[in-house]
N, C-alpha and C positions, 0 to 999 in steps of 0.2 A: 584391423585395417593397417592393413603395410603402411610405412611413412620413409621417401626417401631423401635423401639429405644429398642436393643437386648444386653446381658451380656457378659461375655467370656464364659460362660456355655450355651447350644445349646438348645433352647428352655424357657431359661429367657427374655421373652421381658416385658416391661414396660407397665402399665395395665393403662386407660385411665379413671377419676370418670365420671359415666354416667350421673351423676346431674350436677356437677359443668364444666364440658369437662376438668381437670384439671391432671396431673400425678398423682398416690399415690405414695408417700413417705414413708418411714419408719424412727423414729426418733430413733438413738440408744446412747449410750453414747459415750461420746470424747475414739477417741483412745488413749489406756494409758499400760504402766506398769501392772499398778494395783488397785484399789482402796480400802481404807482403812478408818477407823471411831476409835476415843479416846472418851472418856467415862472419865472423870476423877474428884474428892471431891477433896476437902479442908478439914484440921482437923479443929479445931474448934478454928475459927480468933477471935482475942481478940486483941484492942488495936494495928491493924493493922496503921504503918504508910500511909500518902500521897504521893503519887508519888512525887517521887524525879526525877534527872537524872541518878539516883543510885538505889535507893529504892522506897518500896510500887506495885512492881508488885507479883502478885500471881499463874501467871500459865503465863510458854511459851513453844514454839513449833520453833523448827529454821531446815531449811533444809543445811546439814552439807556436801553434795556430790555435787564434782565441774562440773560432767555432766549431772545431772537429774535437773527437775525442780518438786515442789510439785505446784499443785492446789486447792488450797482452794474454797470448795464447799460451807462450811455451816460450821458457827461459832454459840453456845447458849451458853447463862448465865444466870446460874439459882440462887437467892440468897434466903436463908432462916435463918430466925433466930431461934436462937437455945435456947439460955438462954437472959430474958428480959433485957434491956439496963439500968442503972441508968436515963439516960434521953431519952426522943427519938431525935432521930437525922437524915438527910438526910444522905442515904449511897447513891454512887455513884462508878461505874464503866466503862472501855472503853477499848476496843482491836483496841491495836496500829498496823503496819506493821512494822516492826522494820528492820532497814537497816544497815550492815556491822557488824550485828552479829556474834562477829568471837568465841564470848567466851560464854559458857552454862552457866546459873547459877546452881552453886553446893551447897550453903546451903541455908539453911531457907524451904528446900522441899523435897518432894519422886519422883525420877524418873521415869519416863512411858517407861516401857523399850517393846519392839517389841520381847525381848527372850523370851516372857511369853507365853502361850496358845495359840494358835490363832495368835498373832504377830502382831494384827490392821486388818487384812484381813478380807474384804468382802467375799472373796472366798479361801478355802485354796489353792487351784491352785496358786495363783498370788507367785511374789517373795517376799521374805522378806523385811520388809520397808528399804530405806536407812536411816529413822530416826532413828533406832540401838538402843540401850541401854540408849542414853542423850541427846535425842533428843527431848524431851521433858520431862516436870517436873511440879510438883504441890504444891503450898506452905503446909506446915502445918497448924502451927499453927501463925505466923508472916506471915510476906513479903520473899521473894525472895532475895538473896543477891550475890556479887559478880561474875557481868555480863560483857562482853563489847558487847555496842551494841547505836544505834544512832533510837529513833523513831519519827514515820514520825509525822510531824507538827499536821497533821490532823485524827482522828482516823477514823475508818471504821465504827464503831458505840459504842453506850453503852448502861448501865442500868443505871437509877435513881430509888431509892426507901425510906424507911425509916426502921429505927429499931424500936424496941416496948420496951414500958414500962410494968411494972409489971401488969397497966391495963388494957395493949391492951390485944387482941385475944388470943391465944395459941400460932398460929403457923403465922407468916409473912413470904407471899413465893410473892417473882416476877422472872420473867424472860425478855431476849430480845434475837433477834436472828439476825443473817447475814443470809440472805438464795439466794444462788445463781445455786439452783441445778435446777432451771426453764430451764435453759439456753437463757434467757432472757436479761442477762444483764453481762458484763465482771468478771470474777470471779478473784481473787488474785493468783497472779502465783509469786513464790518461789525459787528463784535462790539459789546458796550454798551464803549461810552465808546472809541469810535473812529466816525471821518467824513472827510468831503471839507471842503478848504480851499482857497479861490482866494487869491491874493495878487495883489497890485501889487508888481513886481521894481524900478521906475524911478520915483524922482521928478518925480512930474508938472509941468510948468513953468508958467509964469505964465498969464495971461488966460485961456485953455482950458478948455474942458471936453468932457468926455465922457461916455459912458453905455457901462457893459458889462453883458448881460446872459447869462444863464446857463441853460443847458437841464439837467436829471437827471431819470435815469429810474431806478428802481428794482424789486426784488422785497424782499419779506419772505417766510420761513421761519423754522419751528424749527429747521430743521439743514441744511448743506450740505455736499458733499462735499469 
């Protein structure tokens, strides 16, 4: 006796692969709010400090709403130098999770504010991010300064790369990425008063400059599993 596996809609039944005898599925994204993507530069770092438990971070992202959760889909770090270093030297960066984020960093950066065009929305349907106005920020030309906030022991990932000298190349470009939009693997979920935190690991050395900038993508929900 056949047995068919039917919808609340009267003529949706569940279609059977005729190679594998297996159901078809359909894969669609997490139910959410909304989903949204930052796009964000660096001015031009010079004689950026080392992470401190204070200083040498260069870009954060904190979810600031005590009922929503963000999901971190996918984090990239892009670094390029800009003007040749006196020496070359290992650069070095890492995105922390950063927990009991109660306080923004307000100087040493530019704001990413959600008031702007578009708002971070993938769709303009979606609501407006609860990341708001300071909810994210991007250093200039230095580090990031006066935060509160505690990061986790172990970072999610990082960049290694080097600067260049007068006789390297023109242009010195690398990148790394977090990428969890497979749904393959658990992606970082964002309660209020926790977020993403890039740092500067190495002090930057003389004449030099550079520019890093930073890709995240996100979802908001009321709840995740």
């Amino acid at each position: 006796m056949a047995i068919q596996l039917a919808g609340a809609t009267v003529g949706n039944v569940a279609e059977v692969n005729a190679t594998f005898k297996t159901l078809r599925v359909t894969s669609y994204p997490p139910e959410a709010l909304g989903y949204y993507c930052i796009s964000a530069m660096t001015g031009l770092q010079t004689l950026t400090v080392a992470r401190t438990a204070t200083l040498g971070s260069i870009f954060a992202f904190r979810n600031p709403d005590a009922a929503k959760v963000c999901v971190i889909q996918y984090v990239r770090i892009r670094y390029q130098t800009i003007t040749a270093f006196t020496a070359a030297q290992e650069m070095a960066y890492r995105c922390f999770v950063a927990r009991s984020f109660t306080s923004q960093f307000t100087t040493g950066g530019t704001a990413i504010s959600s008031a702007g065009a578009g708002g971070f929305k993938k769709r303009a349907s979606y609501p407006t991010s609860i990341i708001g106005a300071t909810g994210a920020i991007i250093a200039t030309t230095a580090g990031l300064t006066t935060a509160t906030y505690t990061l986790d022991a172990q970072e999610m990932f990082g960049l290694n790369t080097y600067s260049q000298t007068g006789a390297a190349p023109a242009v010195r470009s690398d990148q790394a990425e977090w990428n969890m939009t497979s749904s393959q693997d658990s992606p970082v979920v964002l309660v209020q008063n926790e977020g993403i935190i890039i740092t500067n690991e190495i002090l930057m050395g003389a004449a030099g400059t550079a520019r890093v900038l930073v890709d995240l993508a996100w979802f908001e929900a009321n709840a995740y599993p």
